[in-house]
N, C-alpha and C positions, 0 to 999 in steps of 0.2 A: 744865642739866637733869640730875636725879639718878634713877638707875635707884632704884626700890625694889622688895624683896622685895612685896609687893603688884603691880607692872604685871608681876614675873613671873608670878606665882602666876596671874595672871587669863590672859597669853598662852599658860602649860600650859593652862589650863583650856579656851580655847578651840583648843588642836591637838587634845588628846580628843578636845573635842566633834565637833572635825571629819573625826578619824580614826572615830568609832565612827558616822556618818554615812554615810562612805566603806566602809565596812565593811558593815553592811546592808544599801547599795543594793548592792555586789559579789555579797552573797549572795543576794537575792532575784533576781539577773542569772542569776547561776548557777544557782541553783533550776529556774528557767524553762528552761533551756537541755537543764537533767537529761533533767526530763521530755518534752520535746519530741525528744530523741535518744529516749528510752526510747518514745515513741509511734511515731516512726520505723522502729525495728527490731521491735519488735511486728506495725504495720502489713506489713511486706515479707515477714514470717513468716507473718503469716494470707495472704496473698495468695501467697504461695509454694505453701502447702499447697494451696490450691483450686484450684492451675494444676495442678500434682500430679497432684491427683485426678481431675482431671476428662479429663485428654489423657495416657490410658496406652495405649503402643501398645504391639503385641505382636509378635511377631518368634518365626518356629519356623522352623527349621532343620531338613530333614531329609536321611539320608544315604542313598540309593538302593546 
């Protein structure tokens, strides 16, 4: 059995098709991953502030 340029040309064609496959699902992984960290530190930010703000305590010193 004889290799032809043609069973090449079709098994590139199908590692493309597989790499660019491989490729969009990595990024739409990544994608999701962004924003999910990005909601994360948002969240712990506003919830920082309002812990913050709300329990300030005060402290005076005085020197007789």
């Amino acid at each position: 059995m004889a290799i032809t340029r043609d069973d090449i040309e079709a098994k590139a064609r199908e590692l493309v098709d597989a790499v660019d496959e491989t490729k969009s699902s990595v990024q739409d992984k990544a994608m999701i991953g962004v924003i999910a960290v990005a909601a994360v530190v948002v969240a712990a930010f506003v919830i920082g502030r309002r812990r913050a703000s709300r329990n300030k305590t005060v402290v005076e010193v005085y020197r007789v």
